[in-house]
N, C-alpha and C positions, 0 to 999 in steps of 0.2 A: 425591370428588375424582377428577379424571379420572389413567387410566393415564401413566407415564410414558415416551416411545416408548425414551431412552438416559440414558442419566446421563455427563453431559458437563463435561469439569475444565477450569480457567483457569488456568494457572500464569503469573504473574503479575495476577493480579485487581486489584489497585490500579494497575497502571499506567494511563497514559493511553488506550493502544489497548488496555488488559483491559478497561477500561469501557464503552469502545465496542461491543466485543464480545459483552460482556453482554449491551448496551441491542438488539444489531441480531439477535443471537440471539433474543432473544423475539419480534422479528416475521417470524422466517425459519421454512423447513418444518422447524426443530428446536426449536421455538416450546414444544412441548410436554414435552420434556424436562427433569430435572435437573439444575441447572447445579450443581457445587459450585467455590469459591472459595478458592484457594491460593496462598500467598505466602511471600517469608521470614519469618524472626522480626518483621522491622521493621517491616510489616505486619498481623501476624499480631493476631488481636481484634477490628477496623475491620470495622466494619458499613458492608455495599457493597449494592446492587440487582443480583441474580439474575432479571431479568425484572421481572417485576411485585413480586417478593418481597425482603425485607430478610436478609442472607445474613451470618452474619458472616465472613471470612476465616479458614482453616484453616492450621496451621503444616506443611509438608510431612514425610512422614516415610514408613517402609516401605512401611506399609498404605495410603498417599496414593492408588494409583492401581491397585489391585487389581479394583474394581468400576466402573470408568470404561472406557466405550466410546470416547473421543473426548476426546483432552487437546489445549487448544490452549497453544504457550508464548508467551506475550506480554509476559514479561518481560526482563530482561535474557539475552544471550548465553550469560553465562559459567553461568547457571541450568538453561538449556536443556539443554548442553552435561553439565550436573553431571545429570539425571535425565531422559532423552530415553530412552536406553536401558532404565530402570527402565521406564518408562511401556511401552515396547515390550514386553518379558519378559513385564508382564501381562497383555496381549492388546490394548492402546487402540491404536486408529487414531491417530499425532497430526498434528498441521498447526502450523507453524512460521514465526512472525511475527516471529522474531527474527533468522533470514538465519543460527544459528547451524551447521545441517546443509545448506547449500548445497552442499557441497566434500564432502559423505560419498554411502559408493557406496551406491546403489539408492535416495538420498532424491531425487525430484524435485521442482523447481522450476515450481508453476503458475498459470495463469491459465485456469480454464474460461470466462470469455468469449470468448476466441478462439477456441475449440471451434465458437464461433458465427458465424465468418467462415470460410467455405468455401475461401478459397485460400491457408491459413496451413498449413504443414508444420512439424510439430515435429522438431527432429534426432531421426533413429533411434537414438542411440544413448541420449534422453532419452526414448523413447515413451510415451507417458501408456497402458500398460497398464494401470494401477491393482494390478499384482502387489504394488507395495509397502505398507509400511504407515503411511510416512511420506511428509510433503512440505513442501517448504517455500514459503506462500504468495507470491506473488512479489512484486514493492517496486511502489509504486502509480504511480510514473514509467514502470518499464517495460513496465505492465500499460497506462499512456496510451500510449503510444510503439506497440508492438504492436499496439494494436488501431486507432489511426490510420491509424497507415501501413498496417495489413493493410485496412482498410475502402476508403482510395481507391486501393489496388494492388488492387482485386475488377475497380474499374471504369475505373481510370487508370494511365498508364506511369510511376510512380515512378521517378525516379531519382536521386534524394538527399533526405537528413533532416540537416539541422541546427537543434541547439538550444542556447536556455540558458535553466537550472533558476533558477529561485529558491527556495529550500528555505525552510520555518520551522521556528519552534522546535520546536515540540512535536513534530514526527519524531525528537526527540531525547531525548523524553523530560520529565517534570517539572522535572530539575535544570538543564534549558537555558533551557523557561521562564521558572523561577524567576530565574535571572541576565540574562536579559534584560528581564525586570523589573524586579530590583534598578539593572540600568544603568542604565536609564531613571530610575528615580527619581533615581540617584546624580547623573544628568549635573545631571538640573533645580533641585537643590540643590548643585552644584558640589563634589562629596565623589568620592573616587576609587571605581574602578569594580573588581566581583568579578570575575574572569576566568578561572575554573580552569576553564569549559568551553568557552571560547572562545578565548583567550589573546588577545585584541583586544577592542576595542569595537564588539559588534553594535548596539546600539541607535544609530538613528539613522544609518544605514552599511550599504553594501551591500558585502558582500567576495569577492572568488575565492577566497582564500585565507584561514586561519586560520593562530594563530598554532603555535611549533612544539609548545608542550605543551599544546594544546588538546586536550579531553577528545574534539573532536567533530572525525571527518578526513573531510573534505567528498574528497579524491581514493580514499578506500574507498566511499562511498556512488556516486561518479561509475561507478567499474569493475565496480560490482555492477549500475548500472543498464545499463553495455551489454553486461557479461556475457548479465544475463535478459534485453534483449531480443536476442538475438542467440539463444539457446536456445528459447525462445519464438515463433519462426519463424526458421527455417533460411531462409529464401527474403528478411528482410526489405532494402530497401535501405540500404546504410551512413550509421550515425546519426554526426555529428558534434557530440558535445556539449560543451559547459563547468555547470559547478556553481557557485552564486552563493549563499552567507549572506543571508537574507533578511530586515529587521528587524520581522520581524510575525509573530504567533505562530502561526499556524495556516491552513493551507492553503498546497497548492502553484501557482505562478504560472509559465506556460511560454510563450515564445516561439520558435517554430520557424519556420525556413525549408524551405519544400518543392520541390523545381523535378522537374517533370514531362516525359516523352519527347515530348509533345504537345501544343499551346496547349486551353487550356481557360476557361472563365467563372465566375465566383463563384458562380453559380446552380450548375452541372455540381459543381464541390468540394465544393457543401454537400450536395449529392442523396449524391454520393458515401459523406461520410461519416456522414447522417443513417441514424441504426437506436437499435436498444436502447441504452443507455447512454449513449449521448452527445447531448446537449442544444446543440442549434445556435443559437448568437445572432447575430443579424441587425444589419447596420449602422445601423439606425434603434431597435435598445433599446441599455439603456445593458449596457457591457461586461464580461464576466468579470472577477471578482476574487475574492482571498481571502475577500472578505468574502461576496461572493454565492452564492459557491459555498458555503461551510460548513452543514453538514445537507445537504446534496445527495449523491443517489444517483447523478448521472450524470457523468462528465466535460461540462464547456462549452465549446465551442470556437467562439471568430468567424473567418471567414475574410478576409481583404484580400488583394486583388490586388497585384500587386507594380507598379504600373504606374498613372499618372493617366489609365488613359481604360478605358472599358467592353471596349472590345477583347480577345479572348481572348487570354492569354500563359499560361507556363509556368511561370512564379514565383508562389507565393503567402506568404503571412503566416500562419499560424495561434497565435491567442492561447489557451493552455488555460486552466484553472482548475480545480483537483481539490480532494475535500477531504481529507487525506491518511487522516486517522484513520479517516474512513467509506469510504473506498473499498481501506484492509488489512483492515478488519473484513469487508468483503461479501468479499472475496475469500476472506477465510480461509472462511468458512461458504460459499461456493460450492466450495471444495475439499473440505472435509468431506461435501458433498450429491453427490462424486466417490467418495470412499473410501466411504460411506454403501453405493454398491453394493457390497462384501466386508461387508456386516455389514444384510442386512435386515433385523435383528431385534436391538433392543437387549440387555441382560447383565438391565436390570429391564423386565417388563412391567406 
């Protein structure tokens, strides 16, 4: 059997985006590692996929994270929050999917793809030294947002971003899923509807708003996302955004409005923001969606002019399409492949 280069922990392994994590870790340069799989009690026994391997779930405890190079949290918050520091004390690098260390001092907030656009500054007072030993991977909105706008401000005068989000479920987790599922069946059989994490009717409905004892607060995920892009490059132009309940379960769907210092042409937008990651769809294939996007490693983004005629203007349209859960999972392991330089050499060889 081959060496193992780290031995790498999942706290939250049954969740939605622990899965993901798994599946995107076995084809990343930590491919070759020991992943093990950690959860609460409610979890705990469920046999899960560690790569190619059948893994059962481990119940957290002292010893949990003694021998782990690399813990990612991907489960809930309040989990993180309860053993982030254990994980620390015994030496693991961790990378944090749960946004619960945002707000703690020396944990930063990243996106190493924008590493890879040359004219993004990160606040100084956030510098991606990597002295720490923790980070928190950044929300997949403002890792889109960010690397847009820093792509056509490389070669274009930016000067405004507005959008709006349409969020799905499954950024939410299983339990949002799950009731917007039961909605949907409840409406088609005319039976009332479960609500404890919506407090309205998502299925079938698009909302700004949720209700007020709704499990899920769409204006905490809005403020998160222009906190990090606003951290994320210090330099970027002012996003204007709103957040919208999305009735489909998987994958983010964005509408932005862009207006430029300089008239420009659809061809010029798309050169601009074509590179790694982002996958340009042209007016003649058919258009980003949640559905097309799902499994996809790249953001998709179609450009329109804002304007019936070929003429260059300064307004454009862009449509995204991410897929949420694969593009926190690639970032968390491109953050980890950041920390990876404090630790050339894993705890097992």
């Amino acid at each position: 059997m081959a060496e193992r280069m780290y031995r790498i922990g999942i706290v939250g392994a049954s969740s939605l985006v622990g899965k993901e994590l798994s599946d995107e870790l076995n084809e990343s340069v930590l491919g070759d590692s020991e992943i093990v799989l950690l959860d609460d009690e409610e979890s705990v026994g469920q046999v899960a996929s560690a790569g190619d391997e059948a893994a059962v779930i481990q119940q957290i405890d002292d010893a949990s994270f003694r021998t782990l190079d690399f813990v990612f949290f991907a489960g809930s918050p309040k989990t993180t929050q309860k053993y982030w520091q254990q994980a620390r004390r015994a030496g693991a690098s961790i990378i944090d999917l749960t946004y619960a260390l945002e707000r703690e001092k020396d944990v930063l907030v990243r996106a190493p793809w924008l590493a890879e656009v040359n004219s993004v500054k990160v606040s100084a007072a956030r510098e991606p030294d990597l002295k720490t030993t923790a980070v928190v991977s950044a929300h997949p909105v403002a890792i889109m947002f960010a690397l847009i706008s820093a792509r056509l401000a490389a070669k274009l005068p930016v000067t405004g971003v507005a959008a709006t989000v349409m969020e799905p479920a499954s950024e939410h987790g299983r339990a949002a899923m799950d009731e917007l599922h039961q909605q949907t069946v409840n409406l088609l059989s005319f039976q009332s509807l479960p609500r404890e994490q919506y407090d309205a009717q998502a299925a079938f409905n698009l909302l700004p708003a949720l209700g007020e004892a709704a499990t899920i607060k769409l204006d905490v995920t809005e403020r998160r996302i222009r906190d990090q892009y606003s951290l994320l490059w210090i330099e970027a132009p002012r996003l204007s955004l709103q957040i919208a309940q999305a009735p489909v379960f998987h994958g983010y769907m964005i509408s932005t409005f862009v207006e430029l210092g300089a008239a420009a042409t659809v061809a010029e937008v798309e050169a601009a923001l074509a590179g790694e990651h982002v996958d340009i769809v042209t007016s003649e294939s058919e258009p980003p969606s949640n559905l097309s996007a799902a499994g996809q490693e790249e953001i998709m983004v179609r450009v329109k002019s804002d304007s019936n005629t070929d003429d260059p203007v300064n307004r454009f349209w862009l449509w995204l399409a991410g897929d949420n859960l694969k593009l926190a999972a690639m970032n968390a392991i491109a953050c980890a492949g950041e920390l990876r330089k404090l630790r050339p050499q894993g705890k097992v060889q």
